[in-house]
KOLLOKOL-496394 format. One record per residue (C-alpha): residue in three letters; residue number from 1; x, y negated, z. Coordinates in nm, 2 decimals. Layout:
% residues N
[pt ALA NUM [X Y Z]]
...
% end
This chain:
% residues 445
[pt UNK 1 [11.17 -12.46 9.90]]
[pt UNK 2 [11.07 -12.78 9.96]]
[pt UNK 3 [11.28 -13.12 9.92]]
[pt UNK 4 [11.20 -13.38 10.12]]
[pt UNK 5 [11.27 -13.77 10.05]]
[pt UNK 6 [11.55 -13.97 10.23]]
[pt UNK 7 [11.35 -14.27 10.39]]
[pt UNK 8 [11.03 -14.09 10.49]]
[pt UNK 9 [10.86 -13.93 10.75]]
[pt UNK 10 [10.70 -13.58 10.58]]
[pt UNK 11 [10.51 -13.32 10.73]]
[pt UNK 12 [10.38 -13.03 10.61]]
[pt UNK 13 [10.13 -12.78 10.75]]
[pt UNK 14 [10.06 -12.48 10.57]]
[pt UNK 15 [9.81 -12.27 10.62]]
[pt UNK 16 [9.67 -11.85 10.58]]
[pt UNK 17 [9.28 -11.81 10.72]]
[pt UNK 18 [9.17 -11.50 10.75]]
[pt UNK 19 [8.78 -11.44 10.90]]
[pt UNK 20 [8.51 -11.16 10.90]]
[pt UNK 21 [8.16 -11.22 10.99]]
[pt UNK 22 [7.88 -10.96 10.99]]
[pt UNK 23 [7.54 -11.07 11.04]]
[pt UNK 24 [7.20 -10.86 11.20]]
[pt UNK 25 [6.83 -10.99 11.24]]
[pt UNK 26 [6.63 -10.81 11.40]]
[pt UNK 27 [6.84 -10.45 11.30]]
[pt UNK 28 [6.82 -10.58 10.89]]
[pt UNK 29 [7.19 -10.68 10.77]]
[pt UNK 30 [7.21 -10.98 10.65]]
[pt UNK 31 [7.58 -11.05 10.58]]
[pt UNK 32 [7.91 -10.88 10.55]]
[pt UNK 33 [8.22 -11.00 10.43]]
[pt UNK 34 [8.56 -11.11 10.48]]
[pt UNK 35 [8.71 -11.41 10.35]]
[pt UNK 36 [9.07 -11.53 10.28]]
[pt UNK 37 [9.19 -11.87 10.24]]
[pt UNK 38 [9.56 -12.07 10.17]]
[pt UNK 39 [9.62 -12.41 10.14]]
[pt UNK 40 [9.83 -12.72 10.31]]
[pt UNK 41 [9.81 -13.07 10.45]]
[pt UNK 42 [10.03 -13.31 10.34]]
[pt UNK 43 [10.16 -13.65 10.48]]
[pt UNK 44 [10.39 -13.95 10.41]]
[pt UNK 45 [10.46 -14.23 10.63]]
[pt UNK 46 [10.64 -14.50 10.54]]
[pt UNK 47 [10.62 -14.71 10.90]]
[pt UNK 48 [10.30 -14.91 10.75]]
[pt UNK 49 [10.07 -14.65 10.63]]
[pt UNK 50 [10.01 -14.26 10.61]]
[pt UNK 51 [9.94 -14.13 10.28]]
[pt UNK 52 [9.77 -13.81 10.31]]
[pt UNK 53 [9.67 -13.45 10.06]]
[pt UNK 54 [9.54 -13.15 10.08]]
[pt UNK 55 [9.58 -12.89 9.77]]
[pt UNK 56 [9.48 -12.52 9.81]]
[pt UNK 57 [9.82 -12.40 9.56]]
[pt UNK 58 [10.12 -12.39 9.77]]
[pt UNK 59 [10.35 -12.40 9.48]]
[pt UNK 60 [10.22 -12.72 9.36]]
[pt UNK 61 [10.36 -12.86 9.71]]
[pt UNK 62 [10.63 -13.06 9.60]]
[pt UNK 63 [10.42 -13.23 9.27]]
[pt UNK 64 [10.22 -13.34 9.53]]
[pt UNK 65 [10.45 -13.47 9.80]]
[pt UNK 66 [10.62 -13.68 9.47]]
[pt UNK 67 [10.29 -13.84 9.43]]
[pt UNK 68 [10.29 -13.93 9.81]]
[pt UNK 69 [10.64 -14.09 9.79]]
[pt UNK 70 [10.53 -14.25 9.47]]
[pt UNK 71 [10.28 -14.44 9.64]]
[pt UNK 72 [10.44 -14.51 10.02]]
[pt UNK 73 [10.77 -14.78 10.02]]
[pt UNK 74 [11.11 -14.67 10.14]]
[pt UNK 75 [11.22 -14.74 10.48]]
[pt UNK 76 [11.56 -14.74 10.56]]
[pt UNK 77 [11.45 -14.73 10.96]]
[pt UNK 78 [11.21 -14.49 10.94]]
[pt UNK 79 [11.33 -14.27 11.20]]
[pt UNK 80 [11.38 -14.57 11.42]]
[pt UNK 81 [10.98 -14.58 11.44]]
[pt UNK 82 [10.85 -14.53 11.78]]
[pt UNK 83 [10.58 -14.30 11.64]]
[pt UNK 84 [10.84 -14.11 11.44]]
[pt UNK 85 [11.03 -14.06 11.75]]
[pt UNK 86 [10.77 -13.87 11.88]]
[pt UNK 87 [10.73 -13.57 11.62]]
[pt UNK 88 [10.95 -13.24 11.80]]
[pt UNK 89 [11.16 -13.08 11.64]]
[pt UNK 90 [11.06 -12.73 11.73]]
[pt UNK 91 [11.21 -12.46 11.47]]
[pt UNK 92 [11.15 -12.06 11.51]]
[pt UNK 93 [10.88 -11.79 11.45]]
[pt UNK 94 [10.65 -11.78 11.72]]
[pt UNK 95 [10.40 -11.45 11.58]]
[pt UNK 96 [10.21 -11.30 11.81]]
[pt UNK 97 [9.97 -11.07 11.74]]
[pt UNK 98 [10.15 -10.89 11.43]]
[pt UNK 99 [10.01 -10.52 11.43]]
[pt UNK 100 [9.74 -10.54 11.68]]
[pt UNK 101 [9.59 -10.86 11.43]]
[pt UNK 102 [9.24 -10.84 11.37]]
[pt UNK 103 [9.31 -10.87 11.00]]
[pt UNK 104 [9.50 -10.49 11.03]]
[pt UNK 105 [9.13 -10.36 11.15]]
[pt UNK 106 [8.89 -10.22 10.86]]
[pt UNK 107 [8.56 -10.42 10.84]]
[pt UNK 108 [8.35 -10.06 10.90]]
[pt UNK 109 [8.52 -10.03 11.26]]
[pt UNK 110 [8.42 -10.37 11.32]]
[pt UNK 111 [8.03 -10.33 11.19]]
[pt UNK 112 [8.06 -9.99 11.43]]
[pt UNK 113 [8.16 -10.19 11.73]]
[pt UNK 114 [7.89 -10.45 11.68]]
[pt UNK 115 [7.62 -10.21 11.63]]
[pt UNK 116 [7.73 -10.03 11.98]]
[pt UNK 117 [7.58 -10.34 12.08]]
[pt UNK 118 [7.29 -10.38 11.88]]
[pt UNK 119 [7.24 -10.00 12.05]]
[pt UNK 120 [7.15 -10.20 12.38]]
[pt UNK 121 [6.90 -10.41 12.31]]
[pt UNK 122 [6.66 -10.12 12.20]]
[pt UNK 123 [6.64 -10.04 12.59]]
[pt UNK 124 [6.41 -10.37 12.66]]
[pt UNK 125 [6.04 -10.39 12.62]]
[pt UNK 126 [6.05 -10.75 12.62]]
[pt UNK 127 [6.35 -10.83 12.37]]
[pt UNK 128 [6.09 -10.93 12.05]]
[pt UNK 129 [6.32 -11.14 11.82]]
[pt UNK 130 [6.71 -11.12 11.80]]
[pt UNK 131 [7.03 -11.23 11.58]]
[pt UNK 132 [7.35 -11.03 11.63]]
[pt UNK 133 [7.72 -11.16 11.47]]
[pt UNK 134 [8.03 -11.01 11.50]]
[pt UNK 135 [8.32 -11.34 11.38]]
[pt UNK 136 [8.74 -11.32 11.40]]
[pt UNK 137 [8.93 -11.57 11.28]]
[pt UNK 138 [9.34 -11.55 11.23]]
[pt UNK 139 [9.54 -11.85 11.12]]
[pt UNK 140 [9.85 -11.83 11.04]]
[pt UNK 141 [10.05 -12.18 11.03]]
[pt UNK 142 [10.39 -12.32 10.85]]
[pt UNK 143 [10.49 -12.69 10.98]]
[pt UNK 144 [10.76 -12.84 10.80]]
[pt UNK 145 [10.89 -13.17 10.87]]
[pt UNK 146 [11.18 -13.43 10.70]]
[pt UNK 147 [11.26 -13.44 11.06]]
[pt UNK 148 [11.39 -13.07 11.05]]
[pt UNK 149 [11.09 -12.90 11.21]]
[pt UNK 150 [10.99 -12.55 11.10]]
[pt UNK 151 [10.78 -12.27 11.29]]
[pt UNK 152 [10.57 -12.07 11.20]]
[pt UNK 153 [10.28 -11.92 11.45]]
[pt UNK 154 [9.97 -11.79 11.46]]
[pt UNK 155 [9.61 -11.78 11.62]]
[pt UNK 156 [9.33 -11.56 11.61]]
[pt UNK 157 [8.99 -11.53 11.83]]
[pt UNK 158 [8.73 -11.20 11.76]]
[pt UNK 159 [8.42 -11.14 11.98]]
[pt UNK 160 [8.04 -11.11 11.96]]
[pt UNK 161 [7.74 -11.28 11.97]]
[pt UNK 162 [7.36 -11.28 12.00]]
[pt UNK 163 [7.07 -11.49 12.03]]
[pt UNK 164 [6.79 -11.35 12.23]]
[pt UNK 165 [6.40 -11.42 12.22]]
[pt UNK 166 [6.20 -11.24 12.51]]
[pt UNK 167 [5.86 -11.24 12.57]]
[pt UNK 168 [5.55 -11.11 12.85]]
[pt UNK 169 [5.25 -11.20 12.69]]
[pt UNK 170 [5.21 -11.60 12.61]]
[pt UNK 171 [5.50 -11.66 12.85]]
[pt UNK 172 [5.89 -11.71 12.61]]
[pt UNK 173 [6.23 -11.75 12.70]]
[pt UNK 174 [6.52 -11.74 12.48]]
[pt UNK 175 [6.89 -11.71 12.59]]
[pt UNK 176 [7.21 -11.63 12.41]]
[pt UNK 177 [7.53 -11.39 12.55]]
[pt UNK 178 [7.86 -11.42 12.37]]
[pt UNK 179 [8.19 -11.25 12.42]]
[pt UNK 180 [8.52 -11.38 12.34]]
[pt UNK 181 [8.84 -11.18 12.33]]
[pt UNK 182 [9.17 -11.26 12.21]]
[pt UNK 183 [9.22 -10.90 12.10]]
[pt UNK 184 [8.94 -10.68 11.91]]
[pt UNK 185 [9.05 -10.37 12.17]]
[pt UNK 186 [8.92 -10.59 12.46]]
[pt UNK 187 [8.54 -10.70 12.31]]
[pt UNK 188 [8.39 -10.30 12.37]]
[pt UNK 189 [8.49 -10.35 12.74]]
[pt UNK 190 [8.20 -10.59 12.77]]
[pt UNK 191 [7.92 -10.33 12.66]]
[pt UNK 192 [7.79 -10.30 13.03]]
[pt UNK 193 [7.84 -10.69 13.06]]
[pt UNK 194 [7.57 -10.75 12.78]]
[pt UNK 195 [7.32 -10.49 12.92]]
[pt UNK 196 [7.34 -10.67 13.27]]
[pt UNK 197 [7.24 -10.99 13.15]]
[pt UNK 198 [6.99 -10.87 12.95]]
[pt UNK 199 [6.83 -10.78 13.25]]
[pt UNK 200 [6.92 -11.05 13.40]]
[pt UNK 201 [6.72 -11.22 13.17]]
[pt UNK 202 [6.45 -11.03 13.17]]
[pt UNK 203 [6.39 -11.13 13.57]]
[pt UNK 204 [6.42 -11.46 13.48]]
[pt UNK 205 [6.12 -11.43 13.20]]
[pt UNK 206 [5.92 -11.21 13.51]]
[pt UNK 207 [5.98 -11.42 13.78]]
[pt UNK 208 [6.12 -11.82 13.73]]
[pt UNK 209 [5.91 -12.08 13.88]]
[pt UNK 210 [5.92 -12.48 13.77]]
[pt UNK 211 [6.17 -12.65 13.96]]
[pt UNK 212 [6.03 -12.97 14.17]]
[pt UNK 213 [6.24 -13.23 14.05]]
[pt UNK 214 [6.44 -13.46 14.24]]
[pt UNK 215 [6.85 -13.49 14.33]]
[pt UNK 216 [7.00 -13.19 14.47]]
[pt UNK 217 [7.30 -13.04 14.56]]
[pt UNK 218 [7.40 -12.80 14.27]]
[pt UNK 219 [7.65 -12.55 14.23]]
[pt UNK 220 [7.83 -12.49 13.86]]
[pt UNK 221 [7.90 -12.18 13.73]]
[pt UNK 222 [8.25 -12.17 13.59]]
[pt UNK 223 [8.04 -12.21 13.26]]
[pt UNK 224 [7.87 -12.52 13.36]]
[pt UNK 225 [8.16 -12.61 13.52]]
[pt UNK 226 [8.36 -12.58 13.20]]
[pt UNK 227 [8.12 -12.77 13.01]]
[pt UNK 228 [8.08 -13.06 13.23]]
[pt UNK 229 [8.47 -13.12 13.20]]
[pt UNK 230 [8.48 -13.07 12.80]]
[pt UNK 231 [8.18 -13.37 12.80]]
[pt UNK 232 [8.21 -13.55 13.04]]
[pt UNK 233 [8.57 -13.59 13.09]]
[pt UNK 234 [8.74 -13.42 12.82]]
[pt UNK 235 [8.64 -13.64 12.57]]
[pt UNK 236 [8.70 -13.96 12.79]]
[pt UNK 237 [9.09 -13.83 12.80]]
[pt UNK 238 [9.12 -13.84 12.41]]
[pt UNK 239 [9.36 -14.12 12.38]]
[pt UNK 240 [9.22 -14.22 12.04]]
[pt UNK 241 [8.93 -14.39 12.23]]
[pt UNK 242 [9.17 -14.63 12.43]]
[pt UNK 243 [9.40 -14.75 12.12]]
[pt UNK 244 [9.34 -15.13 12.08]]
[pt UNK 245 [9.04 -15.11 12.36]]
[pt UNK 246 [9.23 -15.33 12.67]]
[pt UNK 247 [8.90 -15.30 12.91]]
[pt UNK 248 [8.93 -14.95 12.88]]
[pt UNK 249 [9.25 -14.90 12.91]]
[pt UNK 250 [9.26 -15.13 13.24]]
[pt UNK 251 [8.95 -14.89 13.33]]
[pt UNK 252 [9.16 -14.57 13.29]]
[pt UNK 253 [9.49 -14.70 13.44]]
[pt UNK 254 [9.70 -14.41 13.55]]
[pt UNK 255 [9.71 -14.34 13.92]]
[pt UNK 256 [9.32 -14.47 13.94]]
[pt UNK 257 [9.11 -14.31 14.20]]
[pt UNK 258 [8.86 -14.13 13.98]]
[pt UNK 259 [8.69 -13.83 14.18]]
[pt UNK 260 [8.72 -13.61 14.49]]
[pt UNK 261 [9.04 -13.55 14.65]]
[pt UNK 262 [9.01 -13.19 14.60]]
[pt UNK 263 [8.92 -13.22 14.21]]
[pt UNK 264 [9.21 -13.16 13.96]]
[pt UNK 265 [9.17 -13.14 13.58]]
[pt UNK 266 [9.43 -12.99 13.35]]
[pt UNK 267 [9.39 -12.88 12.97]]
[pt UNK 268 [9.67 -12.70 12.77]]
[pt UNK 269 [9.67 -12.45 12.48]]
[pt UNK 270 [9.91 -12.19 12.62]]
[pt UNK 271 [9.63 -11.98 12.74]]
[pt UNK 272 [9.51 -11.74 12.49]]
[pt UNK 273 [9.13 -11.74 12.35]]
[pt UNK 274 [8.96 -12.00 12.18]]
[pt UNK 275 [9.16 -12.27 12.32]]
[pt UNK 276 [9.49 -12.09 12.23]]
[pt UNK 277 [9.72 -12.41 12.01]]
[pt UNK 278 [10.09 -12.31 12.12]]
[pt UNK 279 [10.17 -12.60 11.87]]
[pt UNK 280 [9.96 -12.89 11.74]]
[pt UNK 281 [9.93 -13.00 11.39]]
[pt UNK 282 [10.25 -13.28 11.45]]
[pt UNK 283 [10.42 -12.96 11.57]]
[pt UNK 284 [10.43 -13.01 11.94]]
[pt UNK 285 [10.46 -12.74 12.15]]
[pt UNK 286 [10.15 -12.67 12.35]]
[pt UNK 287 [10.22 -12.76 12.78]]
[pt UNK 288 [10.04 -12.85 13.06]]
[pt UNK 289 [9.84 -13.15 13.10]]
[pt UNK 290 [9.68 -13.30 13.44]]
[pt UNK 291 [9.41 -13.50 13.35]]
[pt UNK 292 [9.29 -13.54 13.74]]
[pt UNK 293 [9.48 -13.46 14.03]]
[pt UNK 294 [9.38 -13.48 14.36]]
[pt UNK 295 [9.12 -13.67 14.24]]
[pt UNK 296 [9.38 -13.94 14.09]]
[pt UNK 297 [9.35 -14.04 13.70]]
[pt UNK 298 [9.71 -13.83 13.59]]
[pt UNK 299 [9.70 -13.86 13.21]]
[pt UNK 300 [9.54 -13.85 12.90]]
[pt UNK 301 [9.56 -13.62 12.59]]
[pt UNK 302 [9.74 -13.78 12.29]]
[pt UNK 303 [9.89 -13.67 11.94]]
[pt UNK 304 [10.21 -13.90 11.83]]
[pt UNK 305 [10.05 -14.16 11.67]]
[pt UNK 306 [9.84 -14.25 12.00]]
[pt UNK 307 [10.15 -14.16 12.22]]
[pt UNK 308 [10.31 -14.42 12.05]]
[pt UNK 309 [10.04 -14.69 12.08]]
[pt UNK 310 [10.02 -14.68 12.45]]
[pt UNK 311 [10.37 -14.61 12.51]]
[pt UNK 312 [10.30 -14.23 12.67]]
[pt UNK 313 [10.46 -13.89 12.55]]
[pt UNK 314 [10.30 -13.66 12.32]]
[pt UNK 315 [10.08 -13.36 12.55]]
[pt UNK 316 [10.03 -13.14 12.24]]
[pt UNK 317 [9.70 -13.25 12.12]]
[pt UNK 318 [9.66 -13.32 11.74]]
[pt UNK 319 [9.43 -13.11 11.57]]
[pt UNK 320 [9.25 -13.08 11.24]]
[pt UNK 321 [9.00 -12.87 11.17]]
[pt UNK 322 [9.19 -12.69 10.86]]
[pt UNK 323 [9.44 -12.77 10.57]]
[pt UNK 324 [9.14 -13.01 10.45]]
[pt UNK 325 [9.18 -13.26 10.75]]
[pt UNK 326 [9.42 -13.50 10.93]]
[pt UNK 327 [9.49 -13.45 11.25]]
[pt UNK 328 [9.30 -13.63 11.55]]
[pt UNK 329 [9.30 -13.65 11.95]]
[pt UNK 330 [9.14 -13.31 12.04]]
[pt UNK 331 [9.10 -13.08 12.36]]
[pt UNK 332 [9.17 -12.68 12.35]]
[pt UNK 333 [9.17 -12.55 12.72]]
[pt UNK 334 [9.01 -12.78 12.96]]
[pt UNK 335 [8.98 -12.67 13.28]]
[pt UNK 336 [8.89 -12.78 13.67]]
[pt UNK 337 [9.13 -12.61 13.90]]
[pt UNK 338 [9.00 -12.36 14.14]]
[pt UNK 339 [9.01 -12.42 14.56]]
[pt UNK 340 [9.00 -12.22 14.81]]
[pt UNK 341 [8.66 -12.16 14.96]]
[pt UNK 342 [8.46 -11.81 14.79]]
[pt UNK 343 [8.11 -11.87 14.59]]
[pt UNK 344 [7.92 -11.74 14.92]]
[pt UNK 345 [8.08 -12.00 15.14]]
[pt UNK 346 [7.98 -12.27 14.89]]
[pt UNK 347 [7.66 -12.10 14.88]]
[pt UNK 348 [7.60 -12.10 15.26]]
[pt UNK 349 [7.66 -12.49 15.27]]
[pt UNK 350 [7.37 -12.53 15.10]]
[pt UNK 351 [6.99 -12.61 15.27]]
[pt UNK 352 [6.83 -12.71 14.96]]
[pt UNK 353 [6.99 -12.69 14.58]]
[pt UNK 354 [7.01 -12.48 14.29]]
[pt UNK 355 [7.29 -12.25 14.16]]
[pt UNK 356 [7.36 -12.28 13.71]]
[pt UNK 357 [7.43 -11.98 13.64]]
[pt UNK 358 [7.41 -12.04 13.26]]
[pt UNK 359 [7.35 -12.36 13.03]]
[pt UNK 360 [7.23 -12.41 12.64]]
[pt UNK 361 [7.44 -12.76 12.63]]
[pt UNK 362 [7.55 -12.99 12.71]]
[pt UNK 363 [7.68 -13.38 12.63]]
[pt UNK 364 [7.77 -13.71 12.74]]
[pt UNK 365 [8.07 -13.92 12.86]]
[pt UNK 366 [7.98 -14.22 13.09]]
[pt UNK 367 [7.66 -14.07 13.14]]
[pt UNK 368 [7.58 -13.65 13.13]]
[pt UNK 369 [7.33 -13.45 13.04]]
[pt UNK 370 [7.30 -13.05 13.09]]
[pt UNK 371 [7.08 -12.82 13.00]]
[pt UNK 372 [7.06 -12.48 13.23]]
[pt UNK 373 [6.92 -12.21 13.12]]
[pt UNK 374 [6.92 -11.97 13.40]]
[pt UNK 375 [6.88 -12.16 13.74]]
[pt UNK 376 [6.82 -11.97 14.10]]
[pt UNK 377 [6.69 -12.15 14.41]]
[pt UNK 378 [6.95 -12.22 14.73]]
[pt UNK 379 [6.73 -12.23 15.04]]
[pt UNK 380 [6.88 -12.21 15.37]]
[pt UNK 381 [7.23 -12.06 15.21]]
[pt UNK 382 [7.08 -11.81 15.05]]
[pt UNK 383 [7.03 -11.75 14.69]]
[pt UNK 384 [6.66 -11.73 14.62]]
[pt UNK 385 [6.44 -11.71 14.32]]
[pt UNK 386 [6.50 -11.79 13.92]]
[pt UNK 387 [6.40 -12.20 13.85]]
[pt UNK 388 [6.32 -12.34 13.52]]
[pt UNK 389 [6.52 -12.65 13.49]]
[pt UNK 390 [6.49 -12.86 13.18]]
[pt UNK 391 [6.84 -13.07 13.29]]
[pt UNK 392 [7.06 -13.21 13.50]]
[pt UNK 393 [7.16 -13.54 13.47]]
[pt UNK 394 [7.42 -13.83 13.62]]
[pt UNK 395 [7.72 -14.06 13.57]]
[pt UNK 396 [8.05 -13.89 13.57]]
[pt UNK 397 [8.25 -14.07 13.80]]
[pt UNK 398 [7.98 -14.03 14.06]]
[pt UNK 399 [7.95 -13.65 14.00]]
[pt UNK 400 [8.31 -13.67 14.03]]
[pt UNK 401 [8.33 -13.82 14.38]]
[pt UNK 402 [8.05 -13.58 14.47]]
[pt UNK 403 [8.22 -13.28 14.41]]
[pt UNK 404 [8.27 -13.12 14.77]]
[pt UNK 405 [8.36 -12.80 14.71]]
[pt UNK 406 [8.56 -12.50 14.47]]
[pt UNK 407 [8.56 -12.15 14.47]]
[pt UNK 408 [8.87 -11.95 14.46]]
[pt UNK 409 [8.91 -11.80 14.14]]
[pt UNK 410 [8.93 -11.96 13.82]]
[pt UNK 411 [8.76 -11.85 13.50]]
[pt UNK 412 [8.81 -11.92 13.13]]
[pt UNK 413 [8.56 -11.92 12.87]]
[pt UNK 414 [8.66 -11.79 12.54]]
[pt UNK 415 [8.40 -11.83 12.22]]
[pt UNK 416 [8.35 -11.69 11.86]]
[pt UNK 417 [8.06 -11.92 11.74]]
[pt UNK 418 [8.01 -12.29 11.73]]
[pt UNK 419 [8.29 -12.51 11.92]]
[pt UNK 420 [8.39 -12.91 11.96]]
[pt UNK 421 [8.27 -13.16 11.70]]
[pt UNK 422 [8.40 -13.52 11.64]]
[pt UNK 423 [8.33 -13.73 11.38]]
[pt UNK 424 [8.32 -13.49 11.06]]
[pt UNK 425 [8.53 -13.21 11.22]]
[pt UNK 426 [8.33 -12.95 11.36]]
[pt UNK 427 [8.35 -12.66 11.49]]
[pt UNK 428 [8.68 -12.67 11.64]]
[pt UNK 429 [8.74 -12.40 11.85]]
[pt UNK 430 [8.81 -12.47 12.23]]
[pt UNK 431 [8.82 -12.29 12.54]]
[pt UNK 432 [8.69 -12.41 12.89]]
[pt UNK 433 [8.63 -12.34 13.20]]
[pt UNK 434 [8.70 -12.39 13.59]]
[pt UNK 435 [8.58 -12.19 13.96]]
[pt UNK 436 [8.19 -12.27 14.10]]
[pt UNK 437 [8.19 -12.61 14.17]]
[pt UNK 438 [7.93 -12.79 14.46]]
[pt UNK 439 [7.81 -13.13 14.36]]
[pt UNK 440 [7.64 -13.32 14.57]]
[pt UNK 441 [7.33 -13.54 14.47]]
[pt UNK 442 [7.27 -13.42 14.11]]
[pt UNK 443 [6.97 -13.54 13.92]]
[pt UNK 444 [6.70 -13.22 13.84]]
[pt UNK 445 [6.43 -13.20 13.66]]
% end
């Protein structure tokens, strides 16, 4: 039990990892293991400064938190703190995957599901080089607080994926299909979903052509889609880039006029997958959070220390990679809202553009950069041939403005490998997303 110290804000974040990753090249094993972790994040505030620790023995907790409180200086008014006000006070057990937990599945079932898999790519001629991963991740979290806050709950991602190299001859293209699933039952339901893009990519290898480059009107998969609102507004919403920045904050003033009328941006962690945070590391429950609407600037993302500093409310935002790190501004589900029109009307308001099916990257915040990887002609409405396009380029808020038109139906990405990096935390897994989104005027090349 711990004791916490009168004239203090204390938090403590407690942690269980448990992760299996099983590793083919080329149908040679390379790894195969599971790997269990404990430890806990620690922090004192005395209204000045934080005092921060991280120790991987859970019953040396309170030796530790004494040395905190040796170190910080009493305050009588610490609960009178505007950032202190902010911390919730949210108490319960919030468990939600108990028996059907990845951890409760033997690491033989999971090697037999990935190699149903590895089963498909013997049916291409042109598959020459490949790397196949099966990855889950549960974390199970404890937040304590001098405040009174204590809930426990728990996340946990599983999925597959590979990195494919094909070839004809001289002529290379190299791709990558991953599958994320909340649940282990739900990843062998995506079996005929791998073998259709392999020969989707295998067209693409046979038949893309260079793309003549010039600006376009383009249409974003919900993947591209997804992508462009982590980078290129995502980030920009992070709260921790405004403190102490007045131009920018005067830039970003609520209410602004920011993009197209019919563009809204949310973000939240209630949606399970990657992105799935029902509380932050201050302990704020996960919600909804408009970051456009109706093409108006409507928030930003913030954890309680950067609530405080602008004088906004906390959105459920402060994340750390693990028990090593403090908690910063980050995203977990950021998403453009869907409209109303389907992708073959977008597609038939098109004389000459490109469709992005799928991307390697992508990156940037005034400015944006993506990379596609498989591209198809628009002529006339219609879709046509594969392109080659090396990226597509612009500044956000004019991309924003050009938006002109959203599908119907709204689609979340869920991943298993690689995720959001800032400063020295990274991967931090995220989830994103959005319907087929029309731009107008994009840069291709």
């Amino acid at each position: 039990m711990v004791k916490f110290k009168e004239n203090y804000y204390s938090n403590i974040r407690m942690e269980k990892i448990y992760s299996t990753k099983i590793t083919y090249i080329n149908g040679k094993l390379q790894e195969k293991r599971i790997r269990k972790e404990k430890g806990a994040f620690l922090s004192v505030y005395d209204g000045g400064k934080w005092y921060y620790s991280s120790v991987t023995n859970i019953d040396g907790i309170q030796e530790e938190l004494e040395k905190l409180y040796d170190i910080a200086e009493e305050n009588t008014h610490i609960y009178e703190n505007e950032i202190v006000k902010r911390f919730e006070v949210n108490k319960g057990n919030y468990l939600k995957y108990n028996e059907k937990s990845i951890e409760n599945i033997g690491i033989e079932k999971k090697d037999n599901l990935l190699k149903k898999f590895i089963d498909i790519l013997k049916e291409s001629k042109y598959l020459k080089n490949w790397q196949g991963v099966y990855v889950d991740n549960r974390t199970e979290k404890n937040i304590l607080s001098s405040k009174g806050a204590d809930v426990t709950f728990d996340m946990e991602r599983c999925g597959v994926s590979f990195t494919l190299t094909f070839a004809d001859g001289d002529n290379t293209f190299q791709d990558k299909f991953q599958i994320g699933k909340e649940y282990f039952s739900d990843i062998e339901k995506s079996i005929d979903e791998m073998r259709e893009y392999i020969k989707t990519c295998e067209r693409f290898l046979l038949n893309s052509k260079p793309v003549r480059p010039g600006k376009y009107t383009v249409i974003l998969s919900p993947q591209a889609a997804g992508v462009f609102a982590h980078e290129s507004f995502g980030h920009k919403s992070e709260a921790d880039f405004m403190v102490g920045d007045e131009t920018m904050i005067k830039e970003w003033a609520i209410g602004s006029t920011v993009g197209s009328e019919i563009l809204s941006i949310a973000e939240t962690g209630t949606i399970g997958g990657s992105g799935f945070v029902p509380f932050d590391d201050d302990g704020t429950k996960a919600r909804e959070n408009y970051l456009i609407k109706d093409g108006k600037l409507a928030g930003r993302l913030h954890s309680a220390k950067t609530a405080a500093s602008l004088n906004e409310e906390v959105t459920g935002n402060s994340r750390a990679l693990n028990f090593e790190y403090e908690p910063m501004v980050r995203m977990t589900n950021t998403y453009i809202l869907p409209g109303e029109s389907t992708l073959e009307e977008l597609v038939k308001g098109v004389k000459e553009g490109f469709l992005i099916y799928s991307i390697r990257h992508g990156s940037g915040m005034s400015t944006f950069t993506i990379a596609p990887s498989i591209s198809y002609k628009i002529e006339n409405g219609e879709i046509k041939e594969p392109v080659k396009i090396s990226v597509i380029s612009g500044t956000v808020f004019e991309a924003l403005k050009n938006i002109d038109g959203l599908s119907d139906k709204l689609e979340i990405l869920s991943f298993v490998t690689g995720g959001c990096g800032k400063m020295d935390q990274w991967p931090l897994p995220v989830g994103f997303g959005g319907p087929y989104v029309r731009v107008l005027n994009m840069n291709v090349q």
